[in-house]
N, C-alpha and C positions, 0 to 999 in steps of 0.2 A: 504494500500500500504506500501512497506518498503522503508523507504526514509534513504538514508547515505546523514548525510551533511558535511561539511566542509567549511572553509575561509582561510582569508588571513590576518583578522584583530586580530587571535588569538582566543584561545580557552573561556578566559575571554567576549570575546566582548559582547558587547546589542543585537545587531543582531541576533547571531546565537542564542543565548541563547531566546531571543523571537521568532523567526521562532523555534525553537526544541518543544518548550512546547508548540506555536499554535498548528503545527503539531499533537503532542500527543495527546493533550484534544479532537483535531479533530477524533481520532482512529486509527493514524496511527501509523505504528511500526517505530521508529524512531533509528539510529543510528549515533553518531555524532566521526569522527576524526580530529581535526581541529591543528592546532601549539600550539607549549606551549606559543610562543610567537609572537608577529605582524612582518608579511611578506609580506606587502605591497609594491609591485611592484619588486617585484622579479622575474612575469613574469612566466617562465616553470623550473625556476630550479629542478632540483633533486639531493641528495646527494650521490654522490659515493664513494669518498673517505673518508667519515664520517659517524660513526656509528651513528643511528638515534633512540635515546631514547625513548622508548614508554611503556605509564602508565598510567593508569587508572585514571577517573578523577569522580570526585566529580560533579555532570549534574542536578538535584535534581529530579533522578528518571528518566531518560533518560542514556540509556548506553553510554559509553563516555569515549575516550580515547585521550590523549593528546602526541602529537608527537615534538621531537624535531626537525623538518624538516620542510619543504616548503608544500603547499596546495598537490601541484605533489605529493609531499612523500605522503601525508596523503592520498589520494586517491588508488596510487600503496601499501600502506600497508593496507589499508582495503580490497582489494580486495585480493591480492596475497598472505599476511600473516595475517590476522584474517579470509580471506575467507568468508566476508561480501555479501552477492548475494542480492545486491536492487535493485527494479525494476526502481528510481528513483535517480538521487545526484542532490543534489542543493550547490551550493557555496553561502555563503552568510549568510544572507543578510550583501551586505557591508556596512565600514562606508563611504558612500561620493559616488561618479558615476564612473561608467568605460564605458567611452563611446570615441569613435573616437579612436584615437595614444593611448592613454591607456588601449585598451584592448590588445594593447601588452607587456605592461608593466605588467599587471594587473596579480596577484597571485590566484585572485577570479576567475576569465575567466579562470587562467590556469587549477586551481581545476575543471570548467567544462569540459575544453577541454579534462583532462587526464579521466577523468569520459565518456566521448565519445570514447576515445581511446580503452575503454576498455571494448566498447561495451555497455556503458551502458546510456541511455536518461538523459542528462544534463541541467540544469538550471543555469545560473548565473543572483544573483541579486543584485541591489544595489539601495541603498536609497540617494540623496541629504537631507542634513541636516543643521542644522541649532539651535542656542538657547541652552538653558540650558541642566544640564541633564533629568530635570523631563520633558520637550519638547522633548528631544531626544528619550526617552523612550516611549512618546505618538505616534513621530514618526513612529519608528518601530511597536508598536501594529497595526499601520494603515497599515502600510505596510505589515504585517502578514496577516490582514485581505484579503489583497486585494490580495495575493500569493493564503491564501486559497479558496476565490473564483474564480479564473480563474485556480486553479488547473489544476483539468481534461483537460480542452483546454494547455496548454502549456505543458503537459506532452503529448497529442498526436501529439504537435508540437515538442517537443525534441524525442520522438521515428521516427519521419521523416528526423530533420536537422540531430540530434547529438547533439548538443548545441546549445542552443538560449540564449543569451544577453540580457536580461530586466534590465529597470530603471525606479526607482519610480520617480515625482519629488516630490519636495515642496509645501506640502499643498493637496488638496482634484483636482485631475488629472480631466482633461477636455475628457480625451476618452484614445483609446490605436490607437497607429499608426507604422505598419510593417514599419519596413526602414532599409535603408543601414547602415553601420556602417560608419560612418562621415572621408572625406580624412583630417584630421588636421596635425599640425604642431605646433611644440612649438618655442618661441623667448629664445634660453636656453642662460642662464647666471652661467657662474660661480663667486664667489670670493674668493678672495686670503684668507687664516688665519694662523694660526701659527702652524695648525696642519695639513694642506693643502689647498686643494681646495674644496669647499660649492657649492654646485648648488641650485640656487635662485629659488624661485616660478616666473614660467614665465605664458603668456598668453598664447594663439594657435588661429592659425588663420584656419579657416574651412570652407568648402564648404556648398553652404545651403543645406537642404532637407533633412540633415542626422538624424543621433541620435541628434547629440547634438543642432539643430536644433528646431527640433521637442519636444525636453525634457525641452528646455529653452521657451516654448511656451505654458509648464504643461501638457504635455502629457504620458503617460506610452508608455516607447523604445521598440519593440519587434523586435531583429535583428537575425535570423539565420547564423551560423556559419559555417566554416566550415575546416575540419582538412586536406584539400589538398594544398598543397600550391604552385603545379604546376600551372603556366600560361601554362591553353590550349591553348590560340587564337594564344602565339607568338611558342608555342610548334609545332601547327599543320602548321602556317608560314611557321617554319626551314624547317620542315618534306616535305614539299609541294615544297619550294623552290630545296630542296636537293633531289626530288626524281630521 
């Protein structure tokens, strides 16, 4: 299969760099566009008014280019200006989870979303972490493992949704469980400083049954996506009330 990947934690990260070479050694034609630099929760930006640097990167043995842009960018320039045609993109593997209120924030999601956009079966992945770096890196091998064996199934799930939202957790996963994406909420804080205002790590309060749910329980997230973001139920309301 030809797989284009991309992230949000940059072209350096653990992640991709071990999902690329699982992928490879597994036989797959691999190509990778990812940031030169971490774009974590950036969400869908795209760059218009800035020229978006793109160069070739050092991957060891996996093609690979490095972009001065957002996951977005890196997605719309593999397609549209290197004319990349995979039959697969996976964003990922992140560092940490995108699950509930942050897969809108999320730069990983967005790199699938725009990979849907563009017609093409998306994956977003991400790993809860934890530990040092030589644990973080066993991490990830585990997580590679467990992408390439549910391959085949969440690639005919992302040729159905568009994008599907997966999340590893912590440690050796109890099973895989389909679910919502979680209604959450964060308790946001700001503080003051001398170069302005800091936004504090907050908690989020969530509904049960969701991703985040089910992920903090050790389960692998499997949530289908999707790129419409019209309310039908209050759309077909209006239309019913106004006819």
């Amino acid at each position: 299969m030809r797989i284009l990947l991309t992230n949000d934690d940059g072209i350096d990260s653990e992640g991709i760099r071990s999902l690329a070479y699982a992928l490879k050694n597994a036989g797959h034609e691999v190509f990778v566009v990812a940031p030169s630099e971490n774009n974590s929760a950036v969400s869908h930006k795209i760059n218009m008014r800035a020229p978006v640097k793109l160069v070739r990167a050092d991957f060891g043995g996996v093609t690979a280019w490095s972009a001065g842009g957002t996951p977005a960018d890196c997605v719309l320039i593999a397609v549209h200006h290197l004319k990349l045609r995979p039959d697969l993109l996976i964003s990922g593997i992140n560092t940490g989870l995108n699950l509930g209120i942050d897969t809108w924030y999320s730069g990983t999601v967005a790199g699938a979303l725009e990979g849907a956009f563009c017609g093409i079966p998306s994956l977003a992945l991400s790993q809860k972490l934890h530990g040092d770096r030589e644990e973080i890196a066993e991490i990830f091998q585990n997580a590679c493992k467990l992408a390439l064996e549910n391959l085949a199934q969440w690639y005919a799930y992302a040729q159905e949704a568009g994008a599907v939202n997966i999340n590893f957790p912590d440690g050796a996963p109890k099973g895989t469980v389909f679910c919502r994406v979680t209604r959450s909420k964060y308790r946001t804080q700001y503080e003051d400083g001398e170069d302005g205002l800091h936004l504090l790590p907050t908690s989020a309060d969530f509904e049960k049954g969701g991703d985040i749910d089910h992920l903090t329980k050790g389960y692998i997230t499997v949530s289908p996506l999707t790129c419409d973001l019209t309310n039908e139920r209050l759309l077909n309301k209006w239309r019913k009330n106004h006819a």
